[in-house]
C-alpha positions as CSV (number, residue, x, y, z in Angstrom):
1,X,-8.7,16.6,-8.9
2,X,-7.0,13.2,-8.7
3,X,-3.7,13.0,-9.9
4,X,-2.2,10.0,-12.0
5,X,0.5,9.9,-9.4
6,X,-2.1,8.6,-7.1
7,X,-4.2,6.7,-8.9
8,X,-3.6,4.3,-11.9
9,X,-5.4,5.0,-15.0
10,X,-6.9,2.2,-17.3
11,X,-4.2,2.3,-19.9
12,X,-6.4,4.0,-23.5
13,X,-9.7,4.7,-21.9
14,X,-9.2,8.3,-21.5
15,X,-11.4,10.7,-23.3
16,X,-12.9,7.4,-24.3
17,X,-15.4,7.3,-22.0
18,X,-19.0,8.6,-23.0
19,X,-21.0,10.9,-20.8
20,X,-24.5,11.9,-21.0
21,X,-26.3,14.8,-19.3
22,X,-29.3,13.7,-18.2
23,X,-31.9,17.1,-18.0
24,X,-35.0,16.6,-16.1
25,X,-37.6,19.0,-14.9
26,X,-40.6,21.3,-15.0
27,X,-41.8,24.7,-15.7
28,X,-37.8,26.5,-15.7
29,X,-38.1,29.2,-18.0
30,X,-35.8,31.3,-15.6
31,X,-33.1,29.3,-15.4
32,X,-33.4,26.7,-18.6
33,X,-31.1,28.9,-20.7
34,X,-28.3,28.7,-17.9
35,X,-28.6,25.3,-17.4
36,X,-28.9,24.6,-20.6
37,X,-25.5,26.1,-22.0
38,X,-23.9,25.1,-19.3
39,X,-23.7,21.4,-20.3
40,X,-23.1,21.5,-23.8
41,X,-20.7,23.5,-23.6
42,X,-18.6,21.1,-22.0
43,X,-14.8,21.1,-23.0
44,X,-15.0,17.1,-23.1
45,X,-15.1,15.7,-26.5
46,X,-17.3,12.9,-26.1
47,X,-20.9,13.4,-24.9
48,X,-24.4,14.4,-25.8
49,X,-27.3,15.8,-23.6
50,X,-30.7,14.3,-23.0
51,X,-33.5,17.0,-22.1
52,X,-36.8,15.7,-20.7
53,X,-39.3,18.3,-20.4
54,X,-42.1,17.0,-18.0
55,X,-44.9,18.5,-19.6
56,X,-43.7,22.6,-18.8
57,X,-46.2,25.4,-19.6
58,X,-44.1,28.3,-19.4
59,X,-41.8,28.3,-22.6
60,X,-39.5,25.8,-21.3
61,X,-40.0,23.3,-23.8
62,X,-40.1,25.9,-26.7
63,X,-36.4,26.7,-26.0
64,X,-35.4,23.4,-26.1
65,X,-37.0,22.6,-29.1
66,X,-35.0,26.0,-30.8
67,X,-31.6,24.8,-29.1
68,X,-32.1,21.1,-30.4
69,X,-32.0,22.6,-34.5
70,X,-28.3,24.2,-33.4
71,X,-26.6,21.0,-31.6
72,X,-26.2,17.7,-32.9
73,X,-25.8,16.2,-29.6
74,X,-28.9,17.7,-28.3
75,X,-32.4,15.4,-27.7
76,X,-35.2,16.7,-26.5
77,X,-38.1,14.5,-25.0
78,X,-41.3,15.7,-24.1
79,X,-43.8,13.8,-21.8
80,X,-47.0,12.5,-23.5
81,X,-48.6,12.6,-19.7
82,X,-46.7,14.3,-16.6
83,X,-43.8,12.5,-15.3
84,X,-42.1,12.9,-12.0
85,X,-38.1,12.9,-12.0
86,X,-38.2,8.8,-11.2
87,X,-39.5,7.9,-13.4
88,X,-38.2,10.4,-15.9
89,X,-34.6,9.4,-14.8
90,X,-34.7,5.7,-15.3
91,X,-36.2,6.5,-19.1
92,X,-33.7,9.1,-19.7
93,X,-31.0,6.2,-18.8
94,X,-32.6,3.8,-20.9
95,X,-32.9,5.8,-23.8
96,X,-28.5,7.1,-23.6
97,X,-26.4,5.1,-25.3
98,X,-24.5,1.7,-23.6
99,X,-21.6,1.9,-21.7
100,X,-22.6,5.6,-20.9
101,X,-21.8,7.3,-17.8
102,X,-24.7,9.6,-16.9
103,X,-24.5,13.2,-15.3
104,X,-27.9,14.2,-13.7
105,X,-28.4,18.0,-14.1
106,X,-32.1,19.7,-13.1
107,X,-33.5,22.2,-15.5
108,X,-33.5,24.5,-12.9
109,X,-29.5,24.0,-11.6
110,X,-26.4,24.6,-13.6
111,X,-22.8,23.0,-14.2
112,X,-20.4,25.6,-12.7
113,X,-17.7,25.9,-15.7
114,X,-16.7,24.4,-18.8
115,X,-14.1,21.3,-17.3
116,X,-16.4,19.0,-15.3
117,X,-16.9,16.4,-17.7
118,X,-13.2,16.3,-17.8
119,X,-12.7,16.2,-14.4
120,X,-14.7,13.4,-14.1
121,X,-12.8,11.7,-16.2
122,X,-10.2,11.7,-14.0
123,X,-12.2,9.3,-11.8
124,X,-13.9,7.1,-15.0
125,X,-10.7,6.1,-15.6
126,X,-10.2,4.3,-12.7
127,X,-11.8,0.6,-13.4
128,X,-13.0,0.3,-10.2
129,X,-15.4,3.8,-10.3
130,X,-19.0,2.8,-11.1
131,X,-20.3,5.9,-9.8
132,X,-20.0,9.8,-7.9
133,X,-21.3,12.0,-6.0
134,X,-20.1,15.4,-4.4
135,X,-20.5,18.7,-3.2
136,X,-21.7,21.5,-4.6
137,X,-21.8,25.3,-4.5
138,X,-25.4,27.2,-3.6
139,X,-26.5,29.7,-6.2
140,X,-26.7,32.6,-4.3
141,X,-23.2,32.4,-2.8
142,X,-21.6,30.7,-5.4
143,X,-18.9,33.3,-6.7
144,X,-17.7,33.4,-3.0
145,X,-19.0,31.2,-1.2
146,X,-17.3,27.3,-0.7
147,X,-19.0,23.7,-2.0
148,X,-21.3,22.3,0.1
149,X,-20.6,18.8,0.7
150,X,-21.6,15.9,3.5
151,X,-18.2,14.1,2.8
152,X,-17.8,10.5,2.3
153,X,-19.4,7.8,3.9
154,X,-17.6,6.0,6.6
155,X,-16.0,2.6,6.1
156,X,-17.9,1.0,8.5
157,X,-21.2,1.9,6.8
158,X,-19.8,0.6,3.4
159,X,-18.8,-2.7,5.3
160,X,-22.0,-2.9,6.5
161,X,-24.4,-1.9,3.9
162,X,-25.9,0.7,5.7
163,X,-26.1,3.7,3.8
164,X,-30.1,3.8,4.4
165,X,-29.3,4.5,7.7
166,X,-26.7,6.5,7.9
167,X,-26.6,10.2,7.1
168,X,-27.6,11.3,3.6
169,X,-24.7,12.1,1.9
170,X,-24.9,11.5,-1.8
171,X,-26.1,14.9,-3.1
172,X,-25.4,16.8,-6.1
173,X,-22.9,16.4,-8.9
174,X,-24.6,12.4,-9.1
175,X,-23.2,10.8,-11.9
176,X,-23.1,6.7,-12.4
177,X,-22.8,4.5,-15.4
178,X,-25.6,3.3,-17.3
179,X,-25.5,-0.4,-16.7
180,X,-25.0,0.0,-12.8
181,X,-28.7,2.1,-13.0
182,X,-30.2,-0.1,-14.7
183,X,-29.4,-3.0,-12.5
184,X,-32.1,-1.5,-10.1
185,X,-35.9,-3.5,-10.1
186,X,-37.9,-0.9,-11.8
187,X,-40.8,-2.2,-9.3
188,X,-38.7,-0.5,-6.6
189,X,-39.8,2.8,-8.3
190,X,-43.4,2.4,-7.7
191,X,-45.1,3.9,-4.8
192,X,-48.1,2.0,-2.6
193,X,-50.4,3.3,-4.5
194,X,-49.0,1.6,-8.1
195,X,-47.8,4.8,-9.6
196,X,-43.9,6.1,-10.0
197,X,-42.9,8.0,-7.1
198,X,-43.6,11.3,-7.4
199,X,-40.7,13.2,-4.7
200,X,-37.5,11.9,-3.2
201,X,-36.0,10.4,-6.7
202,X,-32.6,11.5,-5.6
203,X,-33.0,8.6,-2.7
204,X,-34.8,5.9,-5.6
205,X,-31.8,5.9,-7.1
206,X,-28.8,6.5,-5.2
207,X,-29.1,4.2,-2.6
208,X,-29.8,1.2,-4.2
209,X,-26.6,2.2,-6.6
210,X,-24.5,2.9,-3.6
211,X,-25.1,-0.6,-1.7
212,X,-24.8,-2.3,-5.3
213,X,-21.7,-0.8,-5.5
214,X,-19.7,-0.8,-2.6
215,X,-16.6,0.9,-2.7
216,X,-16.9,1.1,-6.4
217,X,-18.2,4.6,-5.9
218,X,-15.9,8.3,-5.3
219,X,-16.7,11.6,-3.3
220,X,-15.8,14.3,-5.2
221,X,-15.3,17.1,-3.2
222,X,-14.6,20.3,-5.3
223,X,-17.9,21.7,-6.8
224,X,-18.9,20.5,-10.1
225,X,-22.5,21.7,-9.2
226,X,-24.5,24.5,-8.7
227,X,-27.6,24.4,-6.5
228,X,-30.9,27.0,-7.6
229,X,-32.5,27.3,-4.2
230,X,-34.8,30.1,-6.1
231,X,-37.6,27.7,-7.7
232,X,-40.4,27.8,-5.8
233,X,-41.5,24.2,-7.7
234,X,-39.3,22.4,-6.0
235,X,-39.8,19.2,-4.5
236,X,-38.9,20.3,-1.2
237,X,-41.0,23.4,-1.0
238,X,-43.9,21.9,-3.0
239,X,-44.6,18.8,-1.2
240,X,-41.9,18.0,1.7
241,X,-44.4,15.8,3.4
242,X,-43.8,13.6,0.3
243,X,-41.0,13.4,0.5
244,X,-40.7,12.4,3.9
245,X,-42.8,9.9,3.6
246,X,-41.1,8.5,0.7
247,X,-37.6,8.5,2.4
248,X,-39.2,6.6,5.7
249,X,-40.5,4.0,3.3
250,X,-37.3,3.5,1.7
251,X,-35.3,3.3,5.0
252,X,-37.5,0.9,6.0
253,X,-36.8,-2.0,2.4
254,X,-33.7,-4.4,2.2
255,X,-30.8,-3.1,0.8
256,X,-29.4,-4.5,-2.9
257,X,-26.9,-7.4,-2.3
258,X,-23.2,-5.9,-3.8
259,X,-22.3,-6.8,-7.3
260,X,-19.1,-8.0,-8.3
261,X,-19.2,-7.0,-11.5
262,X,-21.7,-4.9,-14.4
């Protein structure tokens, strides 16, 4: 954790940043529960929790529906027609509430205790943070195993504005504010054939929010997240030629100029 003795805090913003957990996913009825409790019941005192169900089949969405009655700070969003986790994503962010920071969570992953909202406080309160990412623990070994992370990119690929070509790094916790999200050009989100892409939103997003941001951005290395490698729906089982394809194309587009400011 980062210790005010090495960094300076924004005098008053603490606790007073918002956070909201952004849920995304399909058919999860194994692991929704899990997830589920695992971000609202978050020690921080100042957040709510945004559940888009992307059309599930398996009882998913009906235990959503029965948690929303019991928390206030619960919404639940249900897709009118199947939406992949793009598109689903940059909705999600429209729809939480400005000046948010948002924590991306799948419906079939989970938040590993009770303090990581408040840990990442202790990088939101840095004015110079516009976003995170981090390392995180794998399901199956997570009681003994060690985080999982690729570490931080290197300075000369943040000089350089590179991070399309460069190893991917940014994986799970992701968490960035609102505003710096919704500074990407939604028609970057649409695939050749005029649709939202449907695999690789994890690359959508973060690398147009990493070159936009610079150095504004922090690798957190202890585990804030836990990775289900268990659902066979996955993107990377289900369609890793996609996904693929999708990451070539994206290497391939000019990366955002850096902002100065949100």
């Amino acid at each position: 954790m980062v210790s005010e003795s090495q960094l300076e805090r924004v005098v008053g913003d603490y606790w007073m940043n918002h956070y909201t957990i952004l849920m995304v996913g399909w058919n999860s009825k194994e692991w929704i529960e899990k997830s589920l409790q695992s971000c609202l019941t978050q020690d921080h005192p100042n957040f709510d929790v945004i559940a888009i169900d992307a059309q599930t089949t398996d009882g998913t969405y009906d235990y959503l529906v029965s948690q929303q009655e019991l928390f206030d700070n619960l919404t639940v969003v249900r897709n009118e027609t199947r939406k992949y986790q793009t598109q689903n994503i940059y909705e999600g962010t429209q729809m939480a509430k400005e000046g948010s920071i948002i924590v991306t969570v799948d419906f079939d992953d989970w938040l590993p205790h009770p303090n990581v909202l408040t840990i990442l406080d202790d990088y939101y309160c840095l004015s110079d943070v516009w976003m995170t990412y981090g390392s995180k623990f794998h399901a199956k070994t997570q009681e003994h195993g060690k985080p999982v992370g690729e570490g931080r990119y290197p300075d000369e690929v943040i000089r350089g504005n590179k991070f399309r070509q460069d190893t991917w790094r940014a994986s799970h916790l992701r968490t960035f504010r609102r505003e710096l999200c919704l500074k990407i050009d939604p028609k970057d989100f649409i695939d050749v054939d005029g649709e939202w892409f449907k695999a690789a939103g994890d690359l959508t997003f973060m690398w147009p929010m990493l070159e936009m941001s610079g150095e504004r951005f922090r690798y957190i290395e202890h585990g804030l997240y836990v990775y289900n490698e268990s659902n066979e729906n996955s993107d990377f089982r289900k369609v890793p030629h996609e996904q693929r394809r999708i990451q070539e194309m994206l290497k391939q587009r000019e990366p955002y100029k850096r902002l100065d400011n949100l």
